[in-house]
C-alpha positions in Angstrom: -29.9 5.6 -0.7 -28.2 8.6 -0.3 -24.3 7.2 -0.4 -25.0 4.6 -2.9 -26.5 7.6 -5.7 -23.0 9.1 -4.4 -21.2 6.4 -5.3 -22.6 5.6 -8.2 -21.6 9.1 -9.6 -18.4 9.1 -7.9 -17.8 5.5 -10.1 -19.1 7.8 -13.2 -17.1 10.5 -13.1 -13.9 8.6 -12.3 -14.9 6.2 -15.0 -14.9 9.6 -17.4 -11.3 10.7 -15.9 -10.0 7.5 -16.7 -11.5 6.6 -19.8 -9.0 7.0 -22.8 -6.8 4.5 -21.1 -9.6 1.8 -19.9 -11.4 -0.7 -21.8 -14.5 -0.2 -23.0 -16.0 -2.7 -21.2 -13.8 -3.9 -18.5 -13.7 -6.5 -16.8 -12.8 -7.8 -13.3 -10.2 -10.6 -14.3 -8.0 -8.4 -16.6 -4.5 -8.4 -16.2 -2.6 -5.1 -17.4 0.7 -4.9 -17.7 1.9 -1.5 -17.2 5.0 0.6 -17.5 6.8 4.0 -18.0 7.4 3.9 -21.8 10.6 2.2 -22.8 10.9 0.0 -20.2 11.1 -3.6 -21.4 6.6 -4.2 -22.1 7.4 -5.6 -25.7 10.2 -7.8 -24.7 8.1 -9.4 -21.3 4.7 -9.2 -23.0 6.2 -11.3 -26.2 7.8 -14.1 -23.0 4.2 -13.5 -21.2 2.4 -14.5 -24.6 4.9 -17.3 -25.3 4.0 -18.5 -22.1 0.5 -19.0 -22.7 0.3 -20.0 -26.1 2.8 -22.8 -25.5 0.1 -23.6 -23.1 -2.6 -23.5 -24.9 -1.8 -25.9 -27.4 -1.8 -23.6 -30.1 -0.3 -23.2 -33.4 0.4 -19.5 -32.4 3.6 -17.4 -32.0 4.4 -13.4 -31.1 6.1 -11.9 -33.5 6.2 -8.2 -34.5 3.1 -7.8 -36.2 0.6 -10.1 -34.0 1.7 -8.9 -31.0 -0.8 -6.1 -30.1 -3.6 -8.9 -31.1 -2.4 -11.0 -28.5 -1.3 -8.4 -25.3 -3.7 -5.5 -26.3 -2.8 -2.1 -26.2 -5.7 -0.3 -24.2 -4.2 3.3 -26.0 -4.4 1.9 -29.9 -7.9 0.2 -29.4 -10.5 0.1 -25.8 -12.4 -2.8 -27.6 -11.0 -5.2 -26.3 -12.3 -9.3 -27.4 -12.4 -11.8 -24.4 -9.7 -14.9 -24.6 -11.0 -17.9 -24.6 -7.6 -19.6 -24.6 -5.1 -19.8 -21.3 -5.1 -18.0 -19.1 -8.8 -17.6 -20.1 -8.4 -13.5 -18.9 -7.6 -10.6 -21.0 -4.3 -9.3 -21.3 -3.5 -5.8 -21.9 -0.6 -3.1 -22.3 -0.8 0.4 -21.0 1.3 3.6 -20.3 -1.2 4.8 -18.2 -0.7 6.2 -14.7 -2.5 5.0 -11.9 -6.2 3.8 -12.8 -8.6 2.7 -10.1 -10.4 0.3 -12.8 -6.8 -1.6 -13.1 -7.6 -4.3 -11.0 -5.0 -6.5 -11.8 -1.4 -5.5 -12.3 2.0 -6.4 -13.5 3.8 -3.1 -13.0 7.2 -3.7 -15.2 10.0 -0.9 -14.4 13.2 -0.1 -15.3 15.9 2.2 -14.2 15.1 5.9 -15.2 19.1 6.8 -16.5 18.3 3.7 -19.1 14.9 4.5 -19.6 15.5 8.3 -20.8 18.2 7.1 -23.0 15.9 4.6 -24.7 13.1 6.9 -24.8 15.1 9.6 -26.0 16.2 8.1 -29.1 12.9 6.1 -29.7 10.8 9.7 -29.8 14.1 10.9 -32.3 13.5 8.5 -34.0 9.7 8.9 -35.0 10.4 12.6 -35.4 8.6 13.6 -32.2 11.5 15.6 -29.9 14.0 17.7 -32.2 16.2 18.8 -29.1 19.1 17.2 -27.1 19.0 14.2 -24.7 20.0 17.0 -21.9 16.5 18.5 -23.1 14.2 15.4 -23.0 15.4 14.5 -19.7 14.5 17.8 -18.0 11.1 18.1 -20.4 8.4 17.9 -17.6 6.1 15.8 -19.8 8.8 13.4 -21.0 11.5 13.3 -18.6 12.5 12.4 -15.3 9.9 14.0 -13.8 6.9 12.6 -15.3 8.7 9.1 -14.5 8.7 10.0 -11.2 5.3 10.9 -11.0 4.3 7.8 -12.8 6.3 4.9 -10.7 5.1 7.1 -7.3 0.9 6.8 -8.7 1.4 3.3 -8.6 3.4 2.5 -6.0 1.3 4.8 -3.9 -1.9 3.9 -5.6 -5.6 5.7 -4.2 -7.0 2.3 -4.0 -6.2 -1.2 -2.9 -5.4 -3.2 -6.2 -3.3 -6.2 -6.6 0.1 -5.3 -8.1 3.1 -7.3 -8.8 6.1 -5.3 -9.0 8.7 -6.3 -12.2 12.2 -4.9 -12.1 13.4 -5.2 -15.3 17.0 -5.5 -14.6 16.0 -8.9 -12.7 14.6 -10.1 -15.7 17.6 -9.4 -17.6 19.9 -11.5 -14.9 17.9 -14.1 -14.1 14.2 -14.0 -16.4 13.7 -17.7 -16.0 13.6 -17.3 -12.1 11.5 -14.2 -12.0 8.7 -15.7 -14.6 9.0 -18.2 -12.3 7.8 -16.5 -9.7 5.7 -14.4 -11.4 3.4 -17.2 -12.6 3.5 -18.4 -8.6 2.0 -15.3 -7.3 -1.0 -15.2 -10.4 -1.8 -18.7 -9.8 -1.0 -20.2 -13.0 0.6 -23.7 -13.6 3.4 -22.9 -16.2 6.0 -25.2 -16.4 10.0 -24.7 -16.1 10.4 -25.7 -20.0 7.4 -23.7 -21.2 9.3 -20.6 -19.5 12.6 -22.2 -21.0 11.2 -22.6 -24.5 9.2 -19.1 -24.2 12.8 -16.7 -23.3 14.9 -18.8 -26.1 11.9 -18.0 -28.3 11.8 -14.5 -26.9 15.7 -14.0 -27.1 16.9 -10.1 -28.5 18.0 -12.2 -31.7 14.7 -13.8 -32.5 12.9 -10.8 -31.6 15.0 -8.3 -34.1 14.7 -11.1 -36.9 10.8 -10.6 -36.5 11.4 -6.6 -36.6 13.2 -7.1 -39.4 11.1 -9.4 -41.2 8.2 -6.6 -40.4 10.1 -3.7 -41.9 11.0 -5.7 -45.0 7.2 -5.9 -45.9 5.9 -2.4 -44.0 7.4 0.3 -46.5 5.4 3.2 -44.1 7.8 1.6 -41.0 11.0 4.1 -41.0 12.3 3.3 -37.3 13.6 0.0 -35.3 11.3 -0.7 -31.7 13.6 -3.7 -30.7 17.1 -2.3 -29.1 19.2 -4.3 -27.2 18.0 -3.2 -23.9 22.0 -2.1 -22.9 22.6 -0.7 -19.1 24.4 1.6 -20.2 23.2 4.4 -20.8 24.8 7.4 -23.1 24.4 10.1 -20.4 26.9 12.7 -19.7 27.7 13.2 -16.2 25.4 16.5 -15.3 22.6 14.5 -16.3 23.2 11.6 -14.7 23.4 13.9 -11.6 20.0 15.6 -12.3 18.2 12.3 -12.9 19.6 11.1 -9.4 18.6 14.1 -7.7 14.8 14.0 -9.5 14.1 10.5 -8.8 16.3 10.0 -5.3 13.5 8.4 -3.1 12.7 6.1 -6.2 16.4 4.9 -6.8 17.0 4.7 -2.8 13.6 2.1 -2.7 14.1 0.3 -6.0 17.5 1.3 -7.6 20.0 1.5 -4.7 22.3 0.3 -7.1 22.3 3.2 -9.0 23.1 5.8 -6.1 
């Protein structure tokens, strides 16, 4: 009786830790998809919706301004409605770090010289960082480090979970082959043209002609969240060498590449 009134306030309090980015009533078959900001979620969420509208038989499309109704963002809205459509399970979008009531995960990551570059100018861009790239990179809440400590709480997560692990440059090269696979490992029958139809439908054109279409009727909109998702990143040389040095073991794992 004992362990069970422990556990039951152990669930409580971590339930109260972990609140602001859970839903309000979760449930055992949602899938999250979860990333580092600026790391590819609105361009694999939009194929990942395609997917299963196509599916579905609906009449249905992502585009910029439906797609938070269809992949959920846990941090804009916890009440989250059930889908009665395929894959018949909730899907939903987070930032969060590790969360013991994440069940479920598609952990989508990119390479951290490319994410602090997009990040960088994306937080410019809304007005929220007024210093230099140099600056953001080293900023412990928005730089290097915190993507550190963010890829490490999942990949070393406190509790078992089932986690897929997404490296966005692989679905750059070859997305057809790693949906592919993706759908394999979650048990869902998708086939080779829905994936087809969903990544032409999906393509960096089609995508900024929705943005654009958006910011022609959303006068409040001052800012573009569709880049082209370049490699490259505009880093000088010191930092590249700091952002190799913070996230070594990372890059050496996932990124050897990048060494």
């Amino acid at each position: 009786m004992l362990t069970q009134s422990y556990l039951f306030l152990k669930d409580k309090v971590d339930y109260l830790r972990y609140r602001s980015s859970t839903p309000r009533s979760p449930q055992g078959s949602d899938l999250y998809i979860v990333e580092y900001p600026k790391s590819g979620i609105t361009w694999f969420s939009s194929i990942m919706a395609s997917c299963f509208l196509q599916q579905a038989g609906t009449a249905i499309r992502p585009s910029h301004f439906n797609l938070e109704q269809l992949v959920c963002d846990v941090h804009i809205n916890r009440d989250i409605a059930d889908n009665s459509g395929f894959p018949h399970y909730r899907l939903i979008k987070s930032h969060a770090c590790f969360n013991p009531f994440y069940r479920h995960v598609v952990y989508l990551i990119r390479n951290p010289f490319s994410v602090m570059n997009s990040y960088y100018c994306f937080m410019r861009a809304r007005n929220m960082f007024h210093q230099d790239l140099k600056s953001f990179v080293r900023s412990d809440k928005l730089g290097v480090n915190s993507w550190v400590r963010h890829v490490e709480s999942w990949l070393n997560p406190k509790r078992e979970m089932k986690l897929h692990l997404l490296r966005y440059e692989d679905l750059q090269d070859n997305a057809q082959s790693v949906m592919q696979t993706l759908f394999e490992n979650l048990g869902l029958l998708v086939s080779d043209e829905i994936i087809s139809a969903a990544l032409t439908e999906c393509s960096f054109d089609n995508m900024k002609k929705s943005n654009d279409l958006y910011r022609q009727h959303a006068p409040t909109r001052t800012y573009d969240f569709i880049r082209e998702g370049k490699r490259d990143a505009d880093l000088d040389a010191e930092t590249r060498d700091y952002i190799a040095r913070q996230a070594r073991p990372v890059l050496e794992k996932l990124f050897p590449e990048y060494l």
